[in-house]
C-alpha positions as a Markdown table, in Angstrom:
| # | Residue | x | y | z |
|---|---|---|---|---|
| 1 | Unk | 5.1 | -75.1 | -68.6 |
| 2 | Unk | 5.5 | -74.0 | -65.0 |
| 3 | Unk | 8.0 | -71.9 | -63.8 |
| 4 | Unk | 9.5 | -70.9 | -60.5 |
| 5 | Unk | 11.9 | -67.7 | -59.8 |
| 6 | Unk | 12.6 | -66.0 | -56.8 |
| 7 | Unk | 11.6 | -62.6 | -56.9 |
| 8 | Unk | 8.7 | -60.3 | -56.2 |
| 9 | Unk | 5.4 | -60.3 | -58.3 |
| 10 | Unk | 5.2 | -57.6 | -60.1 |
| 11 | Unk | 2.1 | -55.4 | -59.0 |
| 12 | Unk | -0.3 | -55.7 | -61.9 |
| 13 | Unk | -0.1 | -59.7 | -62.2 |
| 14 | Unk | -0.2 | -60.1 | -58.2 |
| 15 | Unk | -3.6 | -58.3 | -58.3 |
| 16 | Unk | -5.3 | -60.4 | -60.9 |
| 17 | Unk | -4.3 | -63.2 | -59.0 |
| 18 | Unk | -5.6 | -61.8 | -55.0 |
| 19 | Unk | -8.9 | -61.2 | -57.5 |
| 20 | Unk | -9.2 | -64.9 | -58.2 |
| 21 | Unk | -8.0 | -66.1 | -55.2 |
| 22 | Unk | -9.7 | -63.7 | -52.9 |
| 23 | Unk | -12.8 | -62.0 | -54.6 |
| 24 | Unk | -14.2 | -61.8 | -51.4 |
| 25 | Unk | -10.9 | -59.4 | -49.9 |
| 26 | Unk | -12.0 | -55.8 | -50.2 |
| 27 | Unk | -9.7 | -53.6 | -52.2 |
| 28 | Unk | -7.8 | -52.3 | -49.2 |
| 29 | Unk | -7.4 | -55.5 | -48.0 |
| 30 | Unk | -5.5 | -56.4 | -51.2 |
| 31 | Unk | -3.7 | -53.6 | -51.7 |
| 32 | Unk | -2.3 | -53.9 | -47.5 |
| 33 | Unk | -1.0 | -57.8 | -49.5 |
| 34 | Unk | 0.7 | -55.8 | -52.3 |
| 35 | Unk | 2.3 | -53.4 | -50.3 |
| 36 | Unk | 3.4 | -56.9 | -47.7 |
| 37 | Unk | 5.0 | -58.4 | -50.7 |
| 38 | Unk | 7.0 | -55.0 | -51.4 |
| 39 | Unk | 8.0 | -54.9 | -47.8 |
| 40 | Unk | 9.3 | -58.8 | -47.2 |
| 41 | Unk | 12.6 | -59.8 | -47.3 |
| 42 | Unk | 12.3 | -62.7 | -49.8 |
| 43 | Unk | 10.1 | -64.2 | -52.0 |
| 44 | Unk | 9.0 | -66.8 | -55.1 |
| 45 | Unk | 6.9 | -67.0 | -57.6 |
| 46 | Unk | 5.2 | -69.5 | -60.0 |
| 47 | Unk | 4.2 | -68.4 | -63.2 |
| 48 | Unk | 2.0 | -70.7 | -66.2 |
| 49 | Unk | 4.0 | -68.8 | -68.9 |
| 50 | Unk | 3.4 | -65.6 | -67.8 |
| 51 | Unk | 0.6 | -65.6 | -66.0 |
| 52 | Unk | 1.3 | -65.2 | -62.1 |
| 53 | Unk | -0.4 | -68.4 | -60.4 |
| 54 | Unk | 1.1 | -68.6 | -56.9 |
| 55 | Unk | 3.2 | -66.6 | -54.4 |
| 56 | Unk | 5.1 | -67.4 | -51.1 |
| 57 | Unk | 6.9 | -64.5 | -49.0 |
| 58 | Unk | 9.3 | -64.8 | -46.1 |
| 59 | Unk | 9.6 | -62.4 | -43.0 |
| 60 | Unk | 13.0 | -62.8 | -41.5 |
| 61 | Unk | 15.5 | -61.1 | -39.0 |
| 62 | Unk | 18.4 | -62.5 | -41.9 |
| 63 | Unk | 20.2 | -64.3 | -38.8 |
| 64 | Unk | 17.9 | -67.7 | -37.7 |
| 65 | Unk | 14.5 | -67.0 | -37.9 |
| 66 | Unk | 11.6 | -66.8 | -40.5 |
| 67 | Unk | 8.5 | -67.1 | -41.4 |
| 68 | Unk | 6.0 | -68.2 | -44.2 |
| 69 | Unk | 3.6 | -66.0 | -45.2 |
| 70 | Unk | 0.8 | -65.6 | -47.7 |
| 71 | Unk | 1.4 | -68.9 | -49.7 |
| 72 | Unk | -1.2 | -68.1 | -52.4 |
| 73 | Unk | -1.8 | -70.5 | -55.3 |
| 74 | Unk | -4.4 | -70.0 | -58.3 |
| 75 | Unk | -7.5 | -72.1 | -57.1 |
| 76 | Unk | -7.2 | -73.6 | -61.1 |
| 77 | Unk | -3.9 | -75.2 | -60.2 |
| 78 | Unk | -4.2 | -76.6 | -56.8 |
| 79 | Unk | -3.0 | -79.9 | -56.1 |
| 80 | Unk | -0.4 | -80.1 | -58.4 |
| 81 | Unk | 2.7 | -79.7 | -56.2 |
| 82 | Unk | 3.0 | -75.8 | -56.4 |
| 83 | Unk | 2.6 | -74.9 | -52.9 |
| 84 | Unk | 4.8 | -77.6 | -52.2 |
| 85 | Unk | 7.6 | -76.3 | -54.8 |
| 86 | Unk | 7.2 | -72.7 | -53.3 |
| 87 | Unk | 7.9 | -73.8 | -50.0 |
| 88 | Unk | 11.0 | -75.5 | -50.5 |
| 89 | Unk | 12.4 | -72.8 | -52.1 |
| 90 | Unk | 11.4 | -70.7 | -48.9 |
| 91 | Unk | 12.9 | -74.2 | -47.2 |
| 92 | Unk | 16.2 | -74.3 | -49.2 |
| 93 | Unk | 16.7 | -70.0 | -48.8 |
| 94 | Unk | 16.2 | -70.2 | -45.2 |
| 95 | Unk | 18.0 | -73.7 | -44.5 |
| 96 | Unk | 19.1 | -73.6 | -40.3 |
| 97 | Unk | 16.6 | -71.0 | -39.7 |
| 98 | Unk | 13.9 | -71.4 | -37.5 |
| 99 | Unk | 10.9 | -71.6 | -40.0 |
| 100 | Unk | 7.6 | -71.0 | -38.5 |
| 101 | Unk | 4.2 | -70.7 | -41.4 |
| 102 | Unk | 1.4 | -68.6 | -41.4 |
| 103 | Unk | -1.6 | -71.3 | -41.7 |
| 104 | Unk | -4.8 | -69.3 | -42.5 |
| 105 | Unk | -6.8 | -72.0 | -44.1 |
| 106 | Unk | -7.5 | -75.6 | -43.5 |
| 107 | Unk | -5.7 | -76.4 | -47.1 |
| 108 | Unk | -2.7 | -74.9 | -45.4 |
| 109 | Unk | -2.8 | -76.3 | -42.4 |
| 110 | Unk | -3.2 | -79.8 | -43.8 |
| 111 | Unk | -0.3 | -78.6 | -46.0 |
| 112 | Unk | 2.2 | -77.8 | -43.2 |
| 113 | Unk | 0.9 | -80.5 | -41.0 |
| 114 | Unk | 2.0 | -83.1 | -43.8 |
| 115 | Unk | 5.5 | -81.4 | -44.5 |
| 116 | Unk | 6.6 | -81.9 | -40.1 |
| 117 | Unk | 5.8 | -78.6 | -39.5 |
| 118 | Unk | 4.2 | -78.7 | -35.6 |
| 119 | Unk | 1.8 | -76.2 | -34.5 |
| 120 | Unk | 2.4 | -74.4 | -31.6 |
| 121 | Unk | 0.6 | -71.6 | -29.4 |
| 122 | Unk | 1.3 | -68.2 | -30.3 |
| 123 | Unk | 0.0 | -64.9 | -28.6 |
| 124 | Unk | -2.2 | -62.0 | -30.4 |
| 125 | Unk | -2.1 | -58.9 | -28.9 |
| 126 | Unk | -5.6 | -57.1 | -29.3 |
């Protein structure tokens, strides 16, 4: 049975799951997402008893804006709603905020795309 709570992952389980997700991610690189988790201001996770299979966190000024970041779900449970149940949680937390989401895939984009969110033009400092 799948659960959701809001709370960090704990450090251990999010690991295992940047290794099945990301293989590819060096060990800094997932280490810089640990430490991101630590750092944000909210987030949920879903768990297959107690194994950790997807992540969302939020990055907010706590007063109208927010955004999604690092929605992350097990590639073995894709398409079965659980991105979709982490983000209204994110959704429902931060209702009247101005939500903006991180899209850094085309499964995402396609994702946020079919839930009204619009993309707009953002800047990148180099």
């Amino acid at each position: 049975m799948i659960t959701f709570v809001e709370s960090k992952p704990a450090r251990e389980n999010h690991l295992q799951l940047l290794n099945q997700s990301h293989s590819n991610w060096t060990l800094e690189r997932k280490e810089a997402a640990l430490l991101a988790f630590l750092n944000s201001q909210y987030a949920a996770c879903a768990y297959d008893e107690d194994r950790l299979i997807g992540t969302v966190r939020v990055l907010s000024d706590r007063v109208g804006f927010g955004l999604i970041a690092d929605l992350l779900v097990h590639p073995d449970y894709r398409r079965q709603g659980i991105a979709s149940t982490l983000l209204d949680m994110c959704e429902k937390r931060f209702s009247g905020f101005h939500l903006y989401a991180e899209a850094g895939s085309k499964e995402a984009q396609k994702l946020y795309n079919k839930r009204s969110y619009k993309s707009i033009e953002i800047f990148k400092k180099e």
